[in-house]
N, C-alpha and C positions, 0 to 999 in steps of 0.2 A: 728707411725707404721714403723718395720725396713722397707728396702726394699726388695722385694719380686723374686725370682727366677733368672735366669740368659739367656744369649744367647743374639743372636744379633737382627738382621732384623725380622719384624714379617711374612716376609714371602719373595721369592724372584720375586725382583721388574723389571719390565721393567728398559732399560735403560732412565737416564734422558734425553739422548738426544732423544730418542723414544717419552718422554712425553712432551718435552717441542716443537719437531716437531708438537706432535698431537695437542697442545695447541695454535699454531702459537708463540708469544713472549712474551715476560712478560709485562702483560699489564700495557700502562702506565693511569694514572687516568687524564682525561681529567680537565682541569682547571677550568673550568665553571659545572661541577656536581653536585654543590654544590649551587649557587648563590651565590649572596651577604650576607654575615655577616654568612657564615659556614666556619667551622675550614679549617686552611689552610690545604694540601695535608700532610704535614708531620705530623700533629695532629688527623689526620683518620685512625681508625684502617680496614682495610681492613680484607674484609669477603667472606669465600666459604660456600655455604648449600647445606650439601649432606641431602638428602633424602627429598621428599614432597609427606608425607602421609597424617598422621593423626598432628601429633607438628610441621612436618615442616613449612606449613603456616603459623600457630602461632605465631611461634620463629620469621621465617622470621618477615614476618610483623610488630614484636616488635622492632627487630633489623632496619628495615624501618624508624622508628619515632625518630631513633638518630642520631642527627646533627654527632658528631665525628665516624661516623659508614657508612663503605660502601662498598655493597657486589656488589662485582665484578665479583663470578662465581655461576654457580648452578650445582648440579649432581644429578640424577634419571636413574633409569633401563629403567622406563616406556616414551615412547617418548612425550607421553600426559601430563602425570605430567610433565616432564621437560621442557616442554614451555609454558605449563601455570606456573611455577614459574620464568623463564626466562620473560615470560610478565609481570606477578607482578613487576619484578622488576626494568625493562625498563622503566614500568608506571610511579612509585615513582620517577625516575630522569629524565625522559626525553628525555631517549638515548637509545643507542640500545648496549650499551659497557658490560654487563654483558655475560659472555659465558659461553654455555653451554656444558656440560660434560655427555658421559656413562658412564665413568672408574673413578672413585675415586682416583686412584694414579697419575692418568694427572692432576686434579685439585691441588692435594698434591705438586706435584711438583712445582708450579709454588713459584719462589723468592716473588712475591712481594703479597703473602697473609699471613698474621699476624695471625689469627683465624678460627676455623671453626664451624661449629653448625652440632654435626651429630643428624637424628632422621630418621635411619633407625632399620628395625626388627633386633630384641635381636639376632640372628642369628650374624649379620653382625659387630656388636658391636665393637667386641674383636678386629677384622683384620683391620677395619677402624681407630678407633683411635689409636693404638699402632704405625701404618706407621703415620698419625697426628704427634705423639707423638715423632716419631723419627726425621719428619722433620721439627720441633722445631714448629707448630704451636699451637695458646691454644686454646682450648676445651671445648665447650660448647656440652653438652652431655646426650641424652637422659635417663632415669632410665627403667628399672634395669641398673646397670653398665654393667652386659654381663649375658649373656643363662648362664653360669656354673662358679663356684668360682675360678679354674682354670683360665679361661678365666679373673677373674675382676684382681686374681692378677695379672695380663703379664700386663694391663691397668696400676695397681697402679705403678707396678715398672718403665716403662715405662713412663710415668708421673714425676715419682720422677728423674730418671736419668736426663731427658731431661730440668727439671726446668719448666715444662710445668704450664700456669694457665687452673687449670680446674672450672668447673660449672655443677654440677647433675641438671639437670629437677626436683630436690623435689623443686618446687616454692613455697609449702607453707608454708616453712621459709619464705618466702618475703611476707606473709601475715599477718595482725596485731592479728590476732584474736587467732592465731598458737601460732606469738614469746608470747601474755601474759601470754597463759596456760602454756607454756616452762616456762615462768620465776616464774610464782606462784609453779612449784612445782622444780624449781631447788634453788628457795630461803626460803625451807621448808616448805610453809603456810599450806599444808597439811601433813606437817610429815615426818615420812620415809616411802617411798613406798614399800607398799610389792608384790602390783599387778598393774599388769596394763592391759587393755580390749584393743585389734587391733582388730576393725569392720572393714572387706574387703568382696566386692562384690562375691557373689556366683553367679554359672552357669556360662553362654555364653554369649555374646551378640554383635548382628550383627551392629557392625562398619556404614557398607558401603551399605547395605539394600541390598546384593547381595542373602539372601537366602529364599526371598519368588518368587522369579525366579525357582529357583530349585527344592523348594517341589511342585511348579505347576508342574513342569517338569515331577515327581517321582508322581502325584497323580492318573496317570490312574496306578499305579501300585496294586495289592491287598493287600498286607502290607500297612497298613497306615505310613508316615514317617510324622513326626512333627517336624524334628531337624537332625543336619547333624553331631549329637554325635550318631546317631540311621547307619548312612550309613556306611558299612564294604566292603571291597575287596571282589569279588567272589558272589555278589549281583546283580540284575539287577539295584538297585538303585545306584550303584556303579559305573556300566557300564555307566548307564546315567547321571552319576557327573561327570566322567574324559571327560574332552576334548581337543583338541588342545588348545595352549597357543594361545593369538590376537598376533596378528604380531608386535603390538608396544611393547612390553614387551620378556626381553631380560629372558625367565624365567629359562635359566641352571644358566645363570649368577645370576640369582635372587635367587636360594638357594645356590649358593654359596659354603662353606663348609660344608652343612649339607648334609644328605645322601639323592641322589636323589630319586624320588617321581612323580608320574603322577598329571598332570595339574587339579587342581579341584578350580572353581574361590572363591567357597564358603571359602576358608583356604589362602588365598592370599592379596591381599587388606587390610591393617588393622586389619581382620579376622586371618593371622597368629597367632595373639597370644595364639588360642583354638587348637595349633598343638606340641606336646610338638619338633616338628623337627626345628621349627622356634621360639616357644616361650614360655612362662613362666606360664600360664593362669592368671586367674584374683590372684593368692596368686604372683609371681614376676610382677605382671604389677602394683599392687599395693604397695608392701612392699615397695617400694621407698618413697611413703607417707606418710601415717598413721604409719607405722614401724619404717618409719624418725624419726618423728614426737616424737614418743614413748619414742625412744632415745636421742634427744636432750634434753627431761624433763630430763632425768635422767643422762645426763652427760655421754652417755654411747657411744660417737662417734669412741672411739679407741679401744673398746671392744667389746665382744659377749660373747652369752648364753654358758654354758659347756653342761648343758645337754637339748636335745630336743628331742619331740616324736610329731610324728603328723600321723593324720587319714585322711583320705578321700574317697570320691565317686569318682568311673571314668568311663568313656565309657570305651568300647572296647579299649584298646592300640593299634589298625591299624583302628580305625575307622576316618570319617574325621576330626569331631571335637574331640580332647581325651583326655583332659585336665579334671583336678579334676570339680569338681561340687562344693561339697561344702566340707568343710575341715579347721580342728581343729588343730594347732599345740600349744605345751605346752612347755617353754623354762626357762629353770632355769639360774639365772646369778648369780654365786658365789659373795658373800661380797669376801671372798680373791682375788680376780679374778679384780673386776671391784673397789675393795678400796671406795664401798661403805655402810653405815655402817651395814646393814641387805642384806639377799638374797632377789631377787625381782625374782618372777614370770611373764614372760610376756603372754599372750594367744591370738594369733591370728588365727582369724577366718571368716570362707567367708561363706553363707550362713547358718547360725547359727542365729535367730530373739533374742536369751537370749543377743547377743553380739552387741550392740549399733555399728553401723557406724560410725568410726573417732577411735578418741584416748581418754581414759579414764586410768586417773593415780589413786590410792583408793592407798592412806595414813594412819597414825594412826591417822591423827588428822582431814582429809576430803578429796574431792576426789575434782575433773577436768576432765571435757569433753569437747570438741571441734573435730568438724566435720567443713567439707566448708559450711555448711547452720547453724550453731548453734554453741552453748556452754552456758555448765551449768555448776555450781559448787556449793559444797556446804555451800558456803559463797555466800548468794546474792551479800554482797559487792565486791564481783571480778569479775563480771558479768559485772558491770556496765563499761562506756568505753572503749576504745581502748587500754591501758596501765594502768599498776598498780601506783599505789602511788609512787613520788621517793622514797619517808621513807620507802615501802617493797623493792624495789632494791637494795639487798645489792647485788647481783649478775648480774648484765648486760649481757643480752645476744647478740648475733652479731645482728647487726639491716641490716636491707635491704627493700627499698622501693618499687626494681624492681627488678625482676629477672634477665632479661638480662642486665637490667642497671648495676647493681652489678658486672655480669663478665666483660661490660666494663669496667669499675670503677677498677678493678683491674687486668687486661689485661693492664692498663698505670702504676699503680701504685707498681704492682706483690707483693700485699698483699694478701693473700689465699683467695677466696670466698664464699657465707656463707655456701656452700655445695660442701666443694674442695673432691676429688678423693677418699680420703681416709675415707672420711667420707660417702659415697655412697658406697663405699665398705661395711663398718660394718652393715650398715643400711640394706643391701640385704641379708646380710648372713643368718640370720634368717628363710628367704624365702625358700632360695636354700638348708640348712638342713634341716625346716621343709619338701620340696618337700623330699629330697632322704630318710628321716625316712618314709613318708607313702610309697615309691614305694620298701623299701625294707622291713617293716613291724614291724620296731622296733626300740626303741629307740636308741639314737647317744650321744656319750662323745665325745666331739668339744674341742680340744686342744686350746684353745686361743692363747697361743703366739707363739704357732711353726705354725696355721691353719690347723690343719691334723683332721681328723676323727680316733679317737682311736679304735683298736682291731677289725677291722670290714672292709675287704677287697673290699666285694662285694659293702657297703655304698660307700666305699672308692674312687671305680673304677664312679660312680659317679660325682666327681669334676669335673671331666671332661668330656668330649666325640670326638671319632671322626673326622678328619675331612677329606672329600672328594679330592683326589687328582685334580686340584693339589694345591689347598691351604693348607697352612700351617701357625701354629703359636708358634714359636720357643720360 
């Protein structure tokens, strides 16, 4: 993929001498942190975790259990989250050397951290790693790549100027049961594909257990409210959702550059993603997946659909939750276009029961499915095992054991990852036009290699959005 847009800073930065005051000094890594028989100081890549929501734990903690691996800061809005990740991590070594951060660009700043892991809301994506990206750290990075296409390319180009190694959250390339379906139908066994089935999650769903508080709240009301895609502005159920932010929560700084919004805990916590001002709903929270997934059978990492049309259900657009429900998008990917040998249709869909959950490739000669609890195919014999035959692999796809172990792995080695930047890119795209064809009502011709949305202004205005002064992303 060329590289993508131009300009400088992705936004302007305190000075360093500001961030590295607020930081105190560049920490040095204590010599005993490690014990006996862990890699000397210069063989650890040193690590900052911004965000501990919903992946940050996880990551963390993976990142925990590698000897050449060692996180030295953390950053959260929230001052709860960020000392229970601050304690996790104190735990695992034994010290108290890990510090902690509000501001993301103090963390950035500091000389002597090597990588970062972000997994904060889709919102915050774009502004975070681009400043990463600029002050040479590599990136380990939550999926969707960013809220808007706009937004992913500043990441790709950003990324690529910098030499940066990146790592998308699609893990389940680093899972066995993923690379075989990829390799059965990228080494033909079922043909040329003309279709392919994206099963993703329909509706809402509550994260954080925050909204059976609130329909108690809303049930002496005489409307019945069952769901916080039902509460609108100018309601009493309304009135009784917005409240003051807790005091541990920095919540202006916490939307950041989206347009601000009254405090409602039900759209906050993990729950952002049912708000289309913070995030993607279940069609971008999952296209990073299953979507991935879809494309790596098909060779299809540096390309996308030309044409897409997609449908959906929605609350109210100012309601609290207001994210699609359920929703159909139909994406044509030119043989000229992708050089391969037929057009493939792909069809992804969230709340649709005809559309199996996972990825399903239908060939001329048999089909492949694979979900995280299953996989079927129409050959029993590729069912069987973890890996195909070596006599079916004429085609080797990238292997990877671990997820995070892999962007170590290539954070020393700065050989690309099995999910580098640009390949999270193509894999969301799908997402982000199916979204703006249902919100503008019609289908979309998707320039591939210039990335433009042809003839269609209002679609157009789309890629992007907004942002709240005084951030900026140049």
């Amino acid at each position: 993929m060329k590289n993508l847009l131009s300009g400088s800073s992705p936004l302007a930065p305190l000075t360093r001498r500001d961030f590295l005051k607020a930081a105190g000094a560049a920490a040095i890594l204590p010599a005993g942190a490690w014990g006996a028989g862990r890699p000397s100081a210069s063989n650890r890549i040193t690590l900052g975790v911004i965000g501990w929501g919903m992946m940050g734990p996880a990551n963390t903690k993976a990142f925990l259990a590698e000897d050449d691996c060692q996180i030295v800061a953390a950053c959260d809005l929230h001052t709860g989250h960020l000392q229970a990740a601050v304690d996790t991590i104190n735990t695992r070594y034994g010290n108290q050397d890990c510090k902690a951060y509000r501001d993301y660009r103090e963390l950035l700043a500091r000389d002597d951290i090597d990588a970062i892991m972000i997994a904060v809301p889709d919102h915050w994506h774009a502004l975070v790693a681009t400043e990463a990206a600029r002050r040479k750290k590599d990136i380990y990075g939550e999926k969707p790549l960013a809220r808007t296409v706009h937004e992913q390319q500043a990441i790709v180009k950003a990324v690529q100027q910098n030499g940066i190694i990146w790592q998308a959250g699609s893990w389940q390339r680093s899972l066995p049961s993923f690379h075989k379906a990829a390799e059965i139908v990228r080494n033909g066994l079922i043909g040329n594909v003309v279709r392919v089935e994206v099963g993703l999650p329909g509706g809402h769903h509550d994260f954080p257990g925050t909204v059976p508080a609130l329909l108690a709240k809303l049930s002496s009301l005489p409307d019945k409210i069952t769901s916080p895609a039902q509460i609108v502005p100018g309601t009493p159920a309304w009135d009784l959702a917005v409240t003051e932010p807790p005091p541990e929560l920095d919540f202006d700084r916490w939307l950041g550059p989206s347009k601000s919004e009254p405090y409602i805990e039900a759209r906050v916590y993990q729950n952002w993603r049912w708000n289309y001002n913070t995030g993607g709903g279940q069609l971008l929270d999952w296209i990073g997946h299953h979507g991935d997934i879809a494309h790596w059978g098909l060779g299809f990492d540096q390309t996308g659909p030309s044409e897409i049309e997609g449908h959906g259900e929605f609350p109210a657009a100012n309601a609290v939750w207001n994210t699609a429900t359920t929703y159909m998008v139909e994406c044509k990917y030119r043989k000229e276009v992708t050089h391969y040998p037929v057009d493939v249709g792909i069809t992804i869909a969230g709340g649709h029961p005809a559309i199996m959950m996972g990825t399903k490739w239908i060939g001329t000669d048999g089909w492949v499915w694979v979900d995280r609890g299953g996989f079927d195919a129409s050959n029993p014999a590729w069912i069987k095992g973890d890996s195909l035959p070596d006599d079916l692999r004429k085609v080797k796809l990238y292997e990877s054991v671990e997820h995070r172990r892999n962007f170590l792995d290539s954070v020393k080695s700065r050989k690309p990852t099995i999910a580098p930047v640009e390949t999270a890119h193509h894999s969301t795209l799908p997402g982000h036009l199916g979204l703006i064809s249902m919100l503008v009502g019609r289908k979309l011709q998707w320039d591939v290699a210039q990335e433009k949305i042809l003839n269609d202004s209002a679609a157009s205005e789309l890629l992007s959005r907004p942002y709240r002064a005084p951030w900026q992303l140049s």
